[in-house]
BAFI-3210 file (N, C-alpha, C; in Angstrom, 3 decimals, decimal comma, padded with zeros to 6 digits):
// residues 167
n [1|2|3|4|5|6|7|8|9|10|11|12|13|14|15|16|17|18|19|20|21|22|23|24|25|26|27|28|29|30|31|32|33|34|35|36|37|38|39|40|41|42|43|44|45|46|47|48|49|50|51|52|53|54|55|56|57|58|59|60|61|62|63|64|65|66|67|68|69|70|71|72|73|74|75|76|77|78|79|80|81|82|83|84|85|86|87|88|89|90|91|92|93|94|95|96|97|98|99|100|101|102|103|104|105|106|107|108|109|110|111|112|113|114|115|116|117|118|119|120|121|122|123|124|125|126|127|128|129|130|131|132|133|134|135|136|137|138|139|140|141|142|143|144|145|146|147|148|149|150|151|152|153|154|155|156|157|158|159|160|161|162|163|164|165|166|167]
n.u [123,557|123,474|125,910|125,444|127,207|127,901|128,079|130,018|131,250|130,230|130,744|129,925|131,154|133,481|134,858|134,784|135,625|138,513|139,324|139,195|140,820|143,126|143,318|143,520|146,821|147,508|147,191|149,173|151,253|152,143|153,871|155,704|157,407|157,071|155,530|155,836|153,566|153,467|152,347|151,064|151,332|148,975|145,779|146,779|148,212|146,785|145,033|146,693|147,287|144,674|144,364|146,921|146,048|143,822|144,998|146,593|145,043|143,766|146,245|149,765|151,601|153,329|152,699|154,267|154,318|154,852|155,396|155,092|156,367|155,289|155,194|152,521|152,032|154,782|155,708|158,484|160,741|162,093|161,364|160,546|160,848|159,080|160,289|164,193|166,032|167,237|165,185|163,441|164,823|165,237|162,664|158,995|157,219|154,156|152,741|150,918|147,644|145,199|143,187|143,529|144,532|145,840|147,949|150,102|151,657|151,821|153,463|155,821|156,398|156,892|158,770|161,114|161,081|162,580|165,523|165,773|166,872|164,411|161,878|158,941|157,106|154,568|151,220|148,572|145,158|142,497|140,424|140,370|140,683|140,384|141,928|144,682|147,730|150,232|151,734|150,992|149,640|146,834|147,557|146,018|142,659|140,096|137,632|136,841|136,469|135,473|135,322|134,513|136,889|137,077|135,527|135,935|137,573|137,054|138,188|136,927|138,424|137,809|135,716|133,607|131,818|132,905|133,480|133,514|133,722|132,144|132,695]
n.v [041,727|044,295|046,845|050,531|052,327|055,539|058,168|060,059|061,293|061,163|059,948|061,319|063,926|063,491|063,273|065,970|066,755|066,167|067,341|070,527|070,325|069,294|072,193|073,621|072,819|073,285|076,380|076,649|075,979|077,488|078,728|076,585|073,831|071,175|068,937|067,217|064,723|062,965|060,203|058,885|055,237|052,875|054,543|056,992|056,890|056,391|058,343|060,368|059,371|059,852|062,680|063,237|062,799|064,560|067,456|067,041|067,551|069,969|071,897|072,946|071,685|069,842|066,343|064,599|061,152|060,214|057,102|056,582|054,753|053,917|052,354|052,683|051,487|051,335|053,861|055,337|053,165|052,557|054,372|054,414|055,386|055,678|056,984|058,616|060,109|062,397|062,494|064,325|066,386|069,810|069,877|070,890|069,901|067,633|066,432|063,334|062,189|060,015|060,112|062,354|061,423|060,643|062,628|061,009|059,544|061,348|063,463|062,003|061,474|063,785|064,349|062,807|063,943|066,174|065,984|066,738|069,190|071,281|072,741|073,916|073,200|070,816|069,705|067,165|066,263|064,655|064,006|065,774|065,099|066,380|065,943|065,513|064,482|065,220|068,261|069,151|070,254|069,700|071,253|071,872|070,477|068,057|068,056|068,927|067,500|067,211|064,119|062,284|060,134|057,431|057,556|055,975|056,749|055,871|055,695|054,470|053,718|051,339|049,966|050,920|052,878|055,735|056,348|058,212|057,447|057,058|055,012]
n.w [075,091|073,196|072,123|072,171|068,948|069,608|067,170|065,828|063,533|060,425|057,271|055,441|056,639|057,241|055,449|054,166|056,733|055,933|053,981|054,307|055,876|054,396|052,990|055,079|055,542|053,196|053,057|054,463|053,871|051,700|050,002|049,308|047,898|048,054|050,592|053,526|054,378|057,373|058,449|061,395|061,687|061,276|060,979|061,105|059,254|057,027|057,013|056,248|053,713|052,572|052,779|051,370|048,656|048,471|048,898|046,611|044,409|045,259|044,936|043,910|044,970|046,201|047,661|049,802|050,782|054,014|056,154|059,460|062,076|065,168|068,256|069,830|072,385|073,535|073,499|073,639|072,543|069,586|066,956|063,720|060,065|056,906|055,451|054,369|056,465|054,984|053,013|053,971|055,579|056,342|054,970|055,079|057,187|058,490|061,007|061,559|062,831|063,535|065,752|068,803|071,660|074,315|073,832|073,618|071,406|069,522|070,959|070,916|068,512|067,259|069,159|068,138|064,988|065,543|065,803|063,785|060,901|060,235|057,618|058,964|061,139|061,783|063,195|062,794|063,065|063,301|064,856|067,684|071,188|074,300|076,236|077,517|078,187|078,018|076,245|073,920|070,752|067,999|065,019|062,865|062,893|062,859|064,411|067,855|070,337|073,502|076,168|078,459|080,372|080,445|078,260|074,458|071,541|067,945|064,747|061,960|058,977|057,505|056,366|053,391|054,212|055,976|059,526|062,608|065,916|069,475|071,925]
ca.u [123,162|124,222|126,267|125,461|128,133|128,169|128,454|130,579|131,578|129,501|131,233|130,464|131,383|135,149|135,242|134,203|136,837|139,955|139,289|139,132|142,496|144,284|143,154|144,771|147,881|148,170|147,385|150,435|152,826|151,770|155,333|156,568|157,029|156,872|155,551|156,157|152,913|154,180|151,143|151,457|150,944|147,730|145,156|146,892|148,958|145,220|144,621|147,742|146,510|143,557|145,065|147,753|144,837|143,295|146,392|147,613|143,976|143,667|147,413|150,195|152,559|153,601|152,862|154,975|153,961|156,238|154,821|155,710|155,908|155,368|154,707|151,790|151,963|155,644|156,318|160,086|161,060|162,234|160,795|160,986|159,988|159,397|161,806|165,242|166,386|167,667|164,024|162,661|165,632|164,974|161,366|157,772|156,875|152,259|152,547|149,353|147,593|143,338|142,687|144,278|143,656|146,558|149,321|151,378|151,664|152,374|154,769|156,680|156,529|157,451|160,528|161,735|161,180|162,992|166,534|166,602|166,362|162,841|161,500|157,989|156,691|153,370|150,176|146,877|144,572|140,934|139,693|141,020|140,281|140,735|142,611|145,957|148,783|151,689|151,930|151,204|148,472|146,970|147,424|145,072|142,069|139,088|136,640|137,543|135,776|135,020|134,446|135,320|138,348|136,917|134,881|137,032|137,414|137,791|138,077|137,006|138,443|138,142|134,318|133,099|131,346|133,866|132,389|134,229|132,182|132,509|132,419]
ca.v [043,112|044,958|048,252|051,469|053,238|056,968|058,733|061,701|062,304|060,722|059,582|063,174|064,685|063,414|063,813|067,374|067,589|066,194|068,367|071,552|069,992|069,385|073,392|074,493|072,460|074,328|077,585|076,901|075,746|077,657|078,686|075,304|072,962|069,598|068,758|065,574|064,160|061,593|059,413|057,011|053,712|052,891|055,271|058,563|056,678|056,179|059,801|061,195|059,289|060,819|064,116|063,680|062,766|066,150|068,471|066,873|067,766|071,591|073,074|072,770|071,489|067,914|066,254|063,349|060,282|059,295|056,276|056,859|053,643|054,101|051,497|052,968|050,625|051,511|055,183|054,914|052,097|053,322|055,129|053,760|056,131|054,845|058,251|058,231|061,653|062,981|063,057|065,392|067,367|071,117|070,679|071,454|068,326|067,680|064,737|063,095|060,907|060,016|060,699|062,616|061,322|061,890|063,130|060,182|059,029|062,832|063,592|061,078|061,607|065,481|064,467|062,511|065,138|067,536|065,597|067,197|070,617|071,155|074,005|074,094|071,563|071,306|068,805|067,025|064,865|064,022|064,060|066,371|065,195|067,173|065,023|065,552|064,125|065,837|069,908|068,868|070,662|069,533|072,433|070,980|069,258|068,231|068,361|069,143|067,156|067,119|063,740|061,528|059,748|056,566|057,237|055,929|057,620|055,056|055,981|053,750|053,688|050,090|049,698|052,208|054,271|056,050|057,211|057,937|056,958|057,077|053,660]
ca.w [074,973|071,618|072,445|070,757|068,943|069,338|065,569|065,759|062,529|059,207|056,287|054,738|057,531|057,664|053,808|054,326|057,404|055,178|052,684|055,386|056,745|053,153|052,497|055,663|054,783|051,780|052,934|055,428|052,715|050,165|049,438|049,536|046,450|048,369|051,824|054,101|054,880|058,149|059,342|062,151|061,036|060,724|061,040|060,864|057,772|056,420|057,132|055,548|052,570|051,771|053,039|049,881|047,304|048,337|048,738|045,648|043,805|045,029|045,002|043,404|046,229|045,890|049,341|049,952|052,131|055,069|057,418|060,655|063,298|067,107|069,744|071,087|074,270|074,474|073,062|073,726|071,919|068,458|065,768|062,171|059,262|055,694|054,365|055,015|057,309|054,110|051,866|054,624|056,246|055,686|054,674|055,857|057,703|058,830|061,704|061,439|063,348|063,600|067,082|069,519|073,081|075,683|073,014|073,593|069,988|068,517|071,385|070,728|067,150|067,687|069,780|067,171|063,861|066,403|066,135|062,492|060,794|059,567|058,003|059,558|061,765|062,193|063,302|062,204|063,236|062,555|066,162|068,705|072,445|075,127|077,551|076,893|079,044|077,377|076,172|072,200|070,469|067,232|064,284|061,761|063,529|061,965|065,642|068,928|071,410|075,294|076,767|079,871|080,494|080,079|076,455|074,063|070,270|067,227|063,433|061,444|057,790|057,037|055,223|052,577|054,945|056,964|060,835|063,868|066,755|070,792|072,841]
c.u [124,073|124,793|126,228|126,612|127,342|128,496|128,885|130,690|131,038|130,749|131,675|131,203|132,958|135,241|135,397|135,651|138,242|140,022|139,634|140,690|143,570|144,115|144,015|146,093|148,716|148,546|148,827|151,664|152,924|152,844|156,167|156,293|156,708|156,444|155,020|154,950|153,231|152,854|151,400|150,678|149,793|146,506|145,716|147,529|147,948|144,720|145,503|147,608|145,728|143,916|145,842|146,629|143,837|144,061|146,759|146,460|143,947|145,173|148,695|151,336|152,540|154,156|153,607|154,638|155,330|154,868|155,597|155,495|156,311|154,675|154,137|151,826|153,563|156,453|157,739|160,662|161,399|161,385|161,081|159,956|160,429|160,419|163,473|165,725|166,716|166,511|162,936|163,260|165,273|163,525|160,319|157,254|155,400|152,849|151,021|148,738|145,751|142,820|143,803|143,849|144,843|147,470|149,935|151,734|152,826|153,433|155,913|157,338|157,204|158,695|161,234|162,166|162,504|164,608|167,127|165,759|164,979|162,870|160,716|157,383|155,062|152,055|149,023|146,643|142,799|140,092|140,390|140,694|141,010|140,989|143,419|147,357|149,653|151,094|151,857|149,683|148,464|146,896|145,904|143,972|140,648|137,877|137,503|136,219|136,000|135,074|135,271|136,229|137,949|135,838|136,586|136,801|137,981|137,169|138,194|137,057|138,049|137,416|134,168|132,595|132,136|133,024|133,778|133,052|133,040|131,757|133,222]
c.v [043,821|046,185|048,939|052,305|054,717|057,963|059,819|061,972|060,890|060,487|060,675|063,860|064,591|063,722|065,218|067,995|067,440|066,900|069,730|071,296|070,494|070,992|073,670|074,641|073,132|075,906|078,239|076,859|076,193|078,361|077,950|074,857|071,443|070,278|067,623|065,670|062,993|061,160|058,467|056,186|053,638|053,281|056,723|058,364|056,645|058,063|060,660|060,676|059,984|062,064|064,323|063,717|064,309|067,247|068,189|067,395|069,702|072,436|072,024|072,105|069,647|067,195|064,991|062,373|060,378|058,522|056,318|055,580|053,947|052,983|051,978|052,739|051,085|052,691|055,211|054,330|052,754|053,190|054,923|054,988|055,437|056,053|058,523|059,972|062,600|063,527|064,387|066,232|068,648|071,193|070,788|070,217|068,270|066,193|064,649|062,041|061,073|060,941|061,184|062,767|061,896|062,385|061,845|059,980|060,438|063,396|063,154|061,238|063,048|065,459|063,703|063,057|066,121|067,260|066,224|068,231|070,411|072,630|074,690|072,588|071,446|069,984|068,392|066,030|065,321|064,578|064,617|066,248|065,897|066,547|064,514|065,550|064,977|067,298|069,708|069,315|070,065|071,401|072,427|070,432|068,990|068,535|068,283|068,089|066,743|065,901|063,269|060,750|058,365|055,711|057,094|056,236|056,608|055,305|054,947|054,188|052,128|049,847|051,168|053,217|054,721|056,365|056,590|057,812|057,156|055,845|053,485]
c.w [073,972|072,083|071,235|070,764|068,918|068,170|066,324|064,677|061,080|058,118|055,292|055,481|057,669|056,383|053,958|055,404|056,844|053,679|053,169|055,562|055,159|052,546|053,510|055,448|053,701|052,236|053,857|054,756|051,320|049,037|049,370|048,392|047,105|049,900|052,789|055,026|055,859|058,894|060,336|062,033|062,050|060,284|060,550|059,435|056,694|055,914|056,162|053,874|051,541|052,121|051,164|049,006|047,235|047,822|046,901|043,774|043,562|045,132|044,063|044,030|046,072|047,033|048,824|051,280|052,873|055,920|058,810|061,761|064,632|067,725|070,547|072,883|074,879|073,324|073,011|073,218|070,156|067,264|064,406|061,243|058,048|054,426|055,331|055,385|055,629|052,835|052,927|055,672|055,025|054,874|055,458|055,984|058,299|059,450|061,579|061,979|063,327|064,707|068,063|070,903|073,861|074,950|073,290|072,400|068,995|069,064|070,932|069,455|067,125|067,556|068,430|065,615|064,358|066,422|064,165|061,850|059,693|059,331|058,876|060,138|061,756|062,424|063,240|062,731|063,143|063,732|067,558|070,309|073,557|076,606|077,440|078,258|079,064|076,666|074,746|071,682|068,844|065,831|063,488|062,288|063,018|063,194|066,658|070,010|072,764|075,395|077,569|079,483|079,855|078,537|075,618|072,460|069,162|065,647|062,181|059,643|056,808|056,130|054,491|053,121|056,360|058,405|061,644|065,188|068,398|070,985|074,030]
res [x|x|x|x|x|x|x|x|x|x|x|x|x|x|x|x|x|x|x|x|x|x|x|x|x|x|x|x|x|x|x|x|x|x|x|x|x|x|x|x|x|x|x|x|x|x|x|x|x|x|x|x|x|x|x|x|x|x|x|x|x|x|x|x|x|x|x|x|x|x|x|x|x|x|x|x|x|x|x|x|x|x|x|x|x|x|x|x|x|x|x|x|x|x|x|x|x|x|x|x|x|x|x|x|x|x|x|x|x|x|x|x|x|x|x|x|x|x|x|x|x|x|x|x|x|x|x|x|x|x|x|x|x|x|x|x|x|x|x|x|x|x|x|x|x|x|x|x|x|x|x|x|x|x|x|x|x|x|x|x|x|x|x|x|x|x|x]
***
């Protein structure tokens, strides 16, 4: 028996929302000359991607990647970033991740930004679910969606036609 995915968001439709996102971005840092795009590895590092290629299209602000690594399965376990404390102390830092199911991922990520002076902190993600473990809101979000505990939210960048889907 074949399972059907769920389309939430079309190929245009996420184009359309990281374009929306990389405008807010701006309109948040729009007195900033640089600002530290941090994706967690894999998806949100995907995301923060095409985030820079936008940002870096409509403003004048010169985003900078950071990759951010978390052990989903074991949040705690340490935090590796691909910039060293010193390329993003004192500036305007966008965590970024695809989906945001219970916060674990962005918490985590949070607490760790939070051990050094930032100007503005602030958060994105693609898919905002509303079943959130932890007190972490996204800033940036491209949809907000409702569903049960046990739908699960997966963003696929991998083939040419982007879609996030429920399964």
């Amino acid at each position: 028996m074949e399972t059907t995915k769920n389309i939430i968001l079309t190929h245009d439709e996420i184009n359309h929302k990281i374009k929306r996102i990389a405008y807010q971005i701006y309109e948040s840092n729009v007195y900033e000359e640089e600002v530290i795009l941090a994706g967690i590895d894999s998806n949100g590092y995907i995301l923060a991607k095409k985030l820079k290629a936008v940002l870096s299209k409509i403003s004048p602000i010169k985003p900078v990647l950071c990759k951010v690594s978390i052990d989903k399965k074991n949040p705690r376990n340490d935090i590796k970033t691909s910039l060293a404390v010193e390329d993003y102390k004192d500036k305007s830092i966008v965590l970024i991740d695809d989906v945001l199911n219970s916060g674990t991922a962005l918490i985590y990520g949070v607490r760790f930004f939070l051990d050094v002076p930032l100007k503005q902190f602030k958060t994105a993600v693609l898919v905002n679910r509303n079943h959130k473990k932890y007190p972490v809101k996204a800033d940036f979000k491209g949809i907000s969606l409702s569903t049960s505990l046990n739908n699960h939210v997966t963003v696929d960048f991998d083939s040419k036609q982007y879609e996030a889907y429920l399964d």
